[in-house]
C-alpha positions in Angstrom: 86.9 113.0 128.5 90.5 113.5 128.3 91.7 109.9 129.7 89.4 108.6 127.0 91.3 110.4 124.4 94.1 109.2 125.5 93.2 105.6 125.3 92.0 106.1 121.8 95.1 107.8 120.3 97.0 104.7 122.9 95.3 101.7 121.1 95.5 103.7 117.4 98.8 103.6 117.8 99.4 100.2 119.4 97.5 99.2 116.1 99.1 100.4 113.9 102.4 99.0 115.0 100.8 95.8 115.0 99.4 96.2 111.7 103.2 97.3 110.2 104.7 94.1 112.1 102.1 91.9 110.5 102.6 93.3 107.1 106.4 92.9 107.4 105.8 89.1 108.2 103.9 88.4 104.7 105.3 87.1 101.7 105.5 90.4 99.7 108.6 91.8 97.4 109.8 94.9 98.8 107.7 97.1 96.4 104.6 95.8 97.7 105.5 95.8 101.2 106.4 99.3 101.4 103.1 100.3 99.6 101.0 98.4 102.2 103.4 100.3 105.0 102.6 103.7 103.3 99.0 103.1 103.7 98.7 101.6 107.1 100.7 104.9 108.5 98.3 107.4 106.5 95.6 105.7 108.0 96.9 105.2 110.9 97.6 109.3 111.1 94.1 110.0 109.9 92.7 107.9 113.0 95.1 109.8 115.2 94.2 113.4 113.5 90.4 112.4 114.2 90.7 111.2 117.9 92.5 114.7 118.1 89.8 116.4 116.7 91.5 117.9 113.5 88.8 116.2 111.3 
């Protein structure tokens, strides 16, 4: 059960960098960008609380 865990907080968190690299490559102004940034790491640390079992 453990090395499951692991490999679900691993891949969350390989996502979500991929996610923030991808959002940085769009065409957004600065504003928008950082928005979409904000809510890919909230999510991102919501996925990570629930593989933790926090929620």
């Amino acid at each position: 059960m453990g090395a499951s865990v692991l490999i679900g907080i691993l891949i969350t968190f390989l996502v979500v960098i991929l996610v923030l690299y991808l959002v940085q490559r769009l065409p957004l102004d600065g504003r928008t960008r950082q928005i979409a940034q904000i809510v890919v790491i909230i999510i991102g640390v919501i996925s990570l609380l629930r593989y933790l079992a926090v929620f």
